[in-house]
N, C-alpha and C positions, 0 to 999 in steps of 0.2 A: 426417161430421157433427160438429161444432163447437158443443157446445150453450153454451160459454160468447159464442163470435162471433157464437150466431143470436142472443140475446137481449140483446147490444153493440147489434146493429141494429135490435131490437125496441126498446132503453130511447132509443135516439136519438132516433129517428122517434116515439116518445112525445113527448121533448123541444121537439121541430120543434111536433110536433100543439097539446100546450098554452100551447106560448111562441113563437109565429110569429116574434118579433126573433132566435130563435137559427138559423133556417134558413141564413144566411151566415154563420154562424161557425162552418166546419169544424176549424181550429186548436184551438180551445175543446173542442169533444164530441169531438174525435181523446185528449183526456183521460180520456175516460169509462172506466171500466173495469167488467168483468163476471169476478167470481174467485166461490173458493168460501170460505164464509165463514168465520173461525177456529175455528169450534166448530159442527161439523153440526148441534148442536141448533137454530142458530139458521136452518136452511133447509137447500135446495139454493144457490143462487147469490146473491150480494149485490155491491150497486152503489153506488157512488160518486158518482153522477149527481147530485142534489140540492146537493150542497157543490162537487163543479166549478162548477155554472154559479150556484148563488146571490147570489155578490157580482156578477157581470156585468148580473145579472137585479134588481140590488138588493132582493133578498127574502131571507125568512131559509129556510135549508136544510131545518128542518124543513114550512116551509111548502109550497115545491115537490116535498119526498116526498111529502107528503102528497096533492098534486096526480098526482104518477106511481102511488100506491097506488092512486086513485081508479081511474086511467086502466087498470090491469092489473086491475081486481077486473073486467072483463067479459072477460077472454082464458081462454079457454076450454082453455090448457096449463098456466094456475097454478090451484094448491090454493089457497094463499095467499099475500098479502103483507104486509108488517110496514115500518112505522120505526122504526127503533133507535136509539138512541145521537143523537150529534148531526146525523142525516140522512143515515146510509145506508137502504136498501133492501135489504130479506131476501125470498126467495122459496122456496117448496115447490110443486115441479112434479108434476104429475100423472106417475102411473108411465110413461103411454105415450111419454114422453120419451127416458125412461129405454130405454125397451123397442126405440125408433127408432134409440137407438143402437149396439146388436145388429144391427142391420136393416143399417145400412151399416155396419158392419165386417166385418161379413160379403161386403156388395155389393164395399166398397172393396177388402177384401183388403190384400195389401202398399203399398197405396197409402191405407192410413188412414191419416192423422195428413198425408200429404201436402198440401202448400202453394203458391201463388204468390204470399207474402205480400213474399217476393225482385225479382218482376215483372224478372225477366230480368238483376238487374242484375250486372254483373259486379267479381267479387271476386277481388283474390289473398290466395291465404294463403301464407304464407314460411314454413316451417319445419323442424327439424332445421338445416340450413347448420351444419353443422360444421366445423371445418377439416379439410382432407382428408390428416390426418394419420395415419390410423391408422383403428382399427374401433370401431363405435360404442360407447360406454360406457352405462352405465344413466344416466346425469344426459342424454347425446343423446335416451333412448328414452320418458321422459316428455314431453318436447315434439314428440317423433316422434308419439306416441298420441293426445296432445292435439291437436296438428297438422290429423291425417286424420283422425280425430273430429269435428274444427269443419267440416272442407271439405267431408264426406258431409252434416253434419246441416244445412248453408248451400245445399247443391246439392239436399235433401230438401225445403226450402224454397223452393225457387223461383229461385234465385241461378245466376247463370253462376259457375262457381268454376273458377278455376287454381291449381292447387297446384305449389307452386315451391321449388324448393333453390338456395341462393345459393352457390356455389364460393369461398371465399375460398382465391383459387389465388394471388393477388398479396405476401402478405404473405412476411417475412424468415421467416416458420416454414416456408415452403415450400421456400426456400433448405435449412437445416437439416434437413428431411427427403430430401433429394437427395443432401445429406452424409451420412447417415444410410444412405441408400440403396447410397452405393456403399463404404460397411464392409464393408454385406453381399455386395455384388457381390465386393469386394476377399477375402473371406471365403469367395465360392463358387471362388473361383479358386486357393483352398488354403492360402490367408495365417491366420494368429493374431491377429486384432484385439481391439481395448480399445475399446468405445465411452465415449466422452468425457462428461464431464457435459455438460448442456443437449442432446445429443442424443434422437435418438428409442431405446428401447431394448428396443421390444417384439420377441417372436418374430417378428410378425406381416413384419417387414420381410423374414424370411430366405429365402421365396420370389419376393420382390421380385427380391435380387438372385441368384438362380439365372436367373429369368428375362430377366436382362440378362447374363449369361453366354450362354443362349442365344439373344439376338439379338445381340450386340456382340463374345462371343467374348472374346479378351483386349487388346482390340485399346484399350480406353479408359482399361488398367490404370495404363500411364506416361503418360500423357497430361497437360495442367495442369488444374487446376479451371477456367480459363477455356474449355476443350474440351470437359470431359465435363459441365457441370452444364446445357446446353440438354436434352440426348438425356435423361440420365441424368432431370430435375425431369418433362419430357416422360413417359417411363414410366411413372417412381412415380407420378405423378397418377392417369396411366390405370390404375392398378395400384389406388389408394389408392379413389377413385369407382366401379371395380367391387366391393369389400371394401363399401364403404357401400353402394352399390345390392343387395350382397347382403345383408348384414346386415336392411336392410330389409325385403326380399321375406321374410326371417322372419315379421314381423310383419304383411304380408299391405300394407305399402305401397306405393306408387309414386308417384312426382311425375310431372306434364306437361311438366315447365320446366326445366332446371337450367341454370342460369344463371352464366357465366364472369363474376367481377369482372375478369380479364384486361382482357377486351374494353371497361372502361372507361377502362383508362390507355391511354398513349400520344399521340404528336401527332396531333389531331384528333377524340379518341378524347371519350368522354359526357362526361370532366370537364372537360375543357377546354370543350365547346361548352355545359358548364352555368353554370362559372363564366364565359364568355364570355356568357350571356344573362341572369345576376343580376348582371352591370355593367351589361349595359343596363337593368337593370329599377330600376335603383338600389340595390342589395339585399347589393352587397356595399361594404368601404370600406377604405382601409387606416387601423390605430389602434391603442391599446393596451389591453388589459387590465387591469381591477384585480387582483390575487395572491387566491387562495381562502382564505376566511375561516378563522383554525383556524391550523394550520400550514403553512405554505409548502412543498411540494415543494422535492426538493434539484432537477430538474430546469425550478424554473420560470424562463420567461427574461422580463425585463420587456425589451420590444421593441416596435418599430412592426411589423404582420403587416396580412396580409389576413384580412378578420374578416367572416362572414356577420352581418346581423342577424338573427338568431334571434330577439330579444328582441320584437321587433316583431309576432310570429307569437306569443306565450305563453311562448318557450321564457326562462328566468331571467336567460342570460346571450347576448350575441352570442357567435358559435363561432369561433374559427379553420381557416382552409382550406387553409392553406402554411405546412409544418415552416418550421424557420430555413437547412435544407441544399436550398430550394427545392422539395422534396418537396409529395404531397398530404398531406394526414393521412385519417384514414381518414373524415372525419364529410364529407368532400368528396367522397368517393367514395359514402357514403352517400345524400346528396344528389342526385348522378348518377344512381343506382340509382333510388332512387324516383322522379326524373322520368322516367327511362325507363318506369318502370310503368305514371305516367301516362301518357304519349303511346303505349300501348300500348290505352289506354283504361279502366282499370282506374278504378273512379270511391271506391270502402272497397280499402286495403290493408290485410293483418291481417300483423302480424311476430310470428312468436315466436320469443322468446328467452330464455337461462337464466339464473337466479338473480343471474349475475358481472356482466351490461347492466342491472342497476337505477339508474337515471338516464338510460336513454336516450330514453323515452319522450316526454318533454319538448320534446328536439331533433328526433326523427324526425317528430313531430307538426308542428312549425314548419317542416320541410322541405319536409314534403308542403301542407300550405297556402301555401307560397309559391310551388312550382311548378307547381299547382294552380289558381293563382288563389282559390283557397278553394274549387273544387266537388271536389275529394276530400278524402276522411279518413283519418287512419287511427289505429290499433286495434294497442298495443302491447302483447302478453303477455308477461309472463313464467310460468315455468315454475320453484315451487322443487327446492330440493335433495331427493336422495330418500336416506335412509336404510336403507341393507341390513340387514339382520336374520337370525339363524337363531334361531329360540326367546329370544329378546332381546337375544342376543347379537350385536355388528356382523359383518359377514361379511368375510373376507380377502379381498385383490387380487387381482387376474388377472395372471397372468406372461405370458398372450402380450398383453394390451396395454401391459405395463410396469406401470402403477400404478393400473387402474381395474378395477371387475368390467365386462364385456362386455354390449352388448345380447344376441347368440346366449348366452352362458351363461347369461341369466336366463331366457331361454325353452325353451332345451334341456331344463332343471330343471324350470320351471313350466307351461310349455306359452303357445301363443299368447293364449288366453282369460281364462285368469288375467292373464296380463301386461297383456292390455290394459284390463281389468275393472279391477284395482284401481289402475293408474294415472288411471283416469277417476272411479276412486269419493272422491274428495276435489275441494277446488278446487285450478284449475291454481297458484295464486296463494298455496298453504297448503302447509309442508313437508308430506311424508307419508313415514311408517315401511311398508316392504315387507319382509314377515317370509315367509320362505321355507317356513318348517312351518305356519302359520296359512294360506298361499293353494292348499297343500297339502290343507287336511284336509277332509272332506266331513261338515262339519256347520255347523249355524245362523250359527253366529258367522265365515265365511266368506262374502261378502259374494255372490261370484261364482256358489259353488256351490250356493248359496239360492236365486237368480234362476234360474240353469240347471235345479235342480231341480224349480222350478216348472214351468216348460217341458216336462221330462220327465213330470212326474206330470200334464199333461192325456194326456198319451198312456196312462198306466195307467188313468184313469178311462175311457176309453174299451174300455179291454183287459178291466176288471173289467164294463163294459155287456155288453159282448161275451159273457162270460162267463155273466154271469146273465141276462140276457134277451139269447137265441141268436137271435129270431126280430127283434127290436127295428130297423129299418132307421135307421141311423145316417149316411145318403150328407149328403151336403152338401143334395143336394136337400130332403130331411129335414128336416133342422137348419133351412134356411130357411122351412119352413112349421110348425116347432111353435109351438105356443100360450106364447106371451112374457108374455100378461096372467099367466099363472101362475105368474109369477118377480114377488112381490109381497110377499117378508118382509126386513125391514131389513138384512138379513148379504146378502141377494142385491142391492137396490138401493144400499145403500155399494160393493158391489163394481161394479158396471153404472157409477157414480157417477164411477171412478176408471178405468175403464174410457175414460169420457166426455171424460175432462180430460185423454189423450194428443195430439192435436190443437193444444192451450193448450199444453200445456207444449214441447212441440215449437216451435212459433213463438213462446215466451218463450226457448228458451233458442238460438234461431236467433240473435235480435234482441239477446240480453245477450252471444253469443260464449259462451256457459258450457254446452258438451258435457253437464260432469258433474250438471248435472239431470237428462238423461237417466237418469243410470245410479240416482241417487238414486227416481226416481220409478218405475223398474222395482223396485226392492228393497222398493219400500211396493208396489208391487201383487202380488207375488212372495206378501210377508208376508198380506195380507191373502187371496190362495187358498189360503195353506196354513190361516189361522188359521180360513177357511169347511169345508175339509177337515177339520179340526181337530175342529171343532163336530160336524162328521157323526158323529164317532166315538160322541160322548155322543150327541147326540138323532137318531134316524133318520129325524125328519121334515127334518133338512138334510142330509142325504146325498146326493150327485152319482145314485149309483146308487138307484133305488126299485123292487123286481123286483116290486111291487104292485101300483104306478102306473106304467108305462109312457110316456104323456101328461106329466105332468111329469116323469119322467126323460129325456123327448126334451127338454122344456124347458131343464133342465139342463143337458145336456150342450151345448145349442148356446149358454148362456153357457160353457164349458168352455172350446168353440172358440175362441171370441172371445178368453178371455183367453190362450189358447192364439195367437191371429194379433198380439196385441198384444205379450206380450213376444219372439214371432219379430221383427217389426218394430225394438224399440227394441233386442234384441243385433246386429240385422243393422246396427245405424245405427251401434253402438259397435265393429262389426267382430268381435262374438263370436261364435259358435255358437251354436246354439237346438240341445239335443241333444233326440233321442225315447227315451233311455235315457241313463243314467249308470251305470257300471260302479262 
């Protein structure tokens, strides 16, 4: 139940009732909104309706609240209603509202908050794609997080979701990792090597090549680089994509898709048949560039090139598609890539990527509306840098991946939950400090352990029922027939309140891409069971457990559950645990 969406469609269908011209103008009331309003004093829920539609309706805003006041003073689920300000809508709902939304959460179960606000549509998300150089680093693991975060809370909503890793197996780095690869090989077969600057030069590579000892033997030792770099790049890949798919499975993720940029070069291959149909579409030209403003690259060339028009699409400048050695550049393979998505059917692509792609947005945006026709979108994230920390101190490199601290070292240390809690507990789009002793400690000021803990502590409130009223039937069947009229003091209705708006915030932060509302909006409900827990301490007429009253302590406790099913629900959606005890 959706108490903000039932009364969206209660304040419309007002609208419809006393302004018949507004019946066809879905566009118009698809503006309407129903939130909760800045300051509880001022109600339960407040509306925007009056000021969307007044200048359409050439009336003044206060005139048409006053008309929707009217219309709501006979609905027999408001207390009351108010104009405020310059024509919103303030409302105070009768408790049974309140009390109904217990009622299904309870019904729903893990299926609260669920939606088909999505209607099937299908989405990719792109994330992590790393180069398959090596093992994941912390700077891969917050867009890793963020990643399957967006693609659970999109598929929680209604959406067809594909989650997809992009292989950039094509580039010269992959070259250099094959070089890389067979130091080590060279190295398992007894030799003393020097790995070269710009090489790869983590440990991670030196079962790479033992493992090519054991398939090859020494048989590729004198051999020329034009012999051994098929077999040998061949390997390490598969060597390199298992390291990351395990890395991964740390963190509890897996992709549907992973996807060879390989397979987009070569003769006949996606870029050729893309730049062959944005000639036909008009789309591409040959021309030259103006020099970027600022200072001039030592590498820029003033030349005639083949140039997409980007600019056409939003994107600032037209883009080049052909190095000057004939080559593709890589924004032409990009190109490729996303039409293949489309013609996969994919109608919203989400890309994430890190902090170093700022500026790509622009182009990828242009890309996909040109091959698109303009019916897909897409939805470019980035992900900032993330700051290691021990006590405030920054935290030292990883020697097995040469120059980064590791995805597995940060969760070996912190564990899964933490890791993915607090990379969610900020925006993707805001650096954030990850302090190794603060995600460590189990108190208040630990964002993750506050929310788990809550989690935990409805199971003690249940242990300590259990305790003092031994006789007290606490079955679910129970729980769903105690008297809810009885849950009628403002520390119980703020909480039912916040309870209510899981739902809303769920399909706001479907519809923004922004995960970490979720984790936000568990930590205020988190805060507000402990601070009702809190109050029982001093006054025992708010105490969970009542061994006096019975009747209201069944009450009780079946809010317990509830907010007990609600933050299971938003860890399971962030991939954390909902523990029944914390050690």
């Amino acid at each position: 139940m959706d108490v903000f969406a039932l009364f969206e469609g209660r304040v419309t269908d007002a609208l419809k009732a006393n302004f018949p011209e507004l019946a066809d103008q879905a566009e118009l009331l698809a503006r309407v909104v129903v939130e909760p309003p800045r300051d509880v004093a001022h109600g339960d829920l407040s509306t925007n309706a009056a000021m969307v539609v007044a200048k359409p309706l050439g009336k003044n805003p206060r005139e048409v609240a006053a008309a929707l006041a009217d219309h709501f003073g006979s609905d027999d689920d408001v207390v009351t209603v108010e104009v405020a300000g310059p024509g919103f809508i303030n409302f105070r709902l009768q408790p049974k509202i309140w009390h109904d939304v217990l009622t299904a959460i309870a019904e729903q179960g893990d299926s609260f908050g669920r939606s088909d606000i999505g209607k099937g549509e299908k989405v990719n998300v792109e994330y992590v794609s790393a180069n398959p150089t090596g093992p994941m680093h912390v700077g891969h693991t917050r867009g890793a997080v963020y990643g399957d975060a967006l693609a659970a809370l999109l598929d929680y909503a209604g959406y067809d979701v594909t989650r997809e890793y992009y292989i950039n197996d094509a580039g010269s780095q992959v070259d250099t990792l094959a070089r890389s690869a067979f130091l080590r090989y060279r190295e398992a077969l007894g030799e003393t090597i020097e790995i070269p600057s710009g090489f790869y030069p983590g440990d991670y590579l030196i079962p790479v090549g033992q493992s090519l000892v054991e398939e090859f033997g020494s048989s590729l030792k004198d051999k020329p680089e034009t012999a051994w770099m098929a077999p040998v790049k061949q390997h390490v890949l598969a060597a390199m994509l298992e390291l990351i798919k395990a890395d991964l499975k740390k963190l509890n993720i897996e992709h549907d898709v992973f996807f060879s940029e390989k397979t987009l070069h070569g003769q006949g291959g996606d870029i050729d048949l893309t730049l062959e149909w944005l000639r036909q579409e008009g789309l591409v030209y040959e021309g030259r560039l103006d020099p970027p403003k600022g200072k001039t690259p030592e590498d820029w060339e003033d030349r005639e090139q083949t140039l997409f028009r980007a600019s056409q699409f939003g994107d600032d400048v037209d883009r080049p598609l052909v190095k000057s050695d004939g080559s593709y550049t890589y924004f032409a393979a990009d190109i490729a890539y996303h039409r293949n998505k489309v013609m996969r059917g994919f109608t919203t692509l989400i890309d994430v990527l890190g902090a170093d792609h700022a500026g790509y947005a622009s182009r990828i945006e242009a890309a996909v509306k040109a091959v698109s026709g303009g019916k897909a979108t897409a939805d470019v994230r980035f992900c900032q840098l993330v700051k290691l920390l021990r006590n405030g101190e920054p935290v030292k490199m990883s020697k097995r991946s040469g120059d980064l601290v590791t995805l597995a070292e940060v969760v070996e240390e912190v564990g899964v939950d933490a890791t993915r809690f607090m990379l969610l507990f900020r925006r993707n789009d805001a650096p954030l400090d990850f302090d190794f002793a603060l995600v460590k400690e189990q108190t208040k000021d630990n964002p993750v352990f506050y929310v788990q803990y809550a989690h935990a502590r409805t199971f003690s409130v249940f242990r300590n029922a259990a305790r003092d009223l031994p006789d007290l039937d606490t079955s679910p069947a129970a729980l769903a027939g105690a008297d809810l009229s009885l849950l009628a003091s403002p520390e119980e209705i703020e909480l039912i309140r916040t309870l209510g708006a899981w739902p809303r915030q769920v399909a706001a932060a479907a519809r923004a891409h922004e995960p970490h509302r979720l984790a936000f909006y568990l930590h205020e409900l988190a805060a507000q069971f402990h601070a009702f827990w809190g109050k029982g301490k001093d006054d025992p007429a708010l105490r969970f457990v009542n061994d006096k009253d019975p009747t209201l302590t069944l009450a009780r406790l079946a809010l317990v559950d509830r907010v007990r099913q609600v933050l299971s629900n938003g860890l399971g959606l962030l991939g954390v645990t909902a523990p029944q005890e914390l050690s």
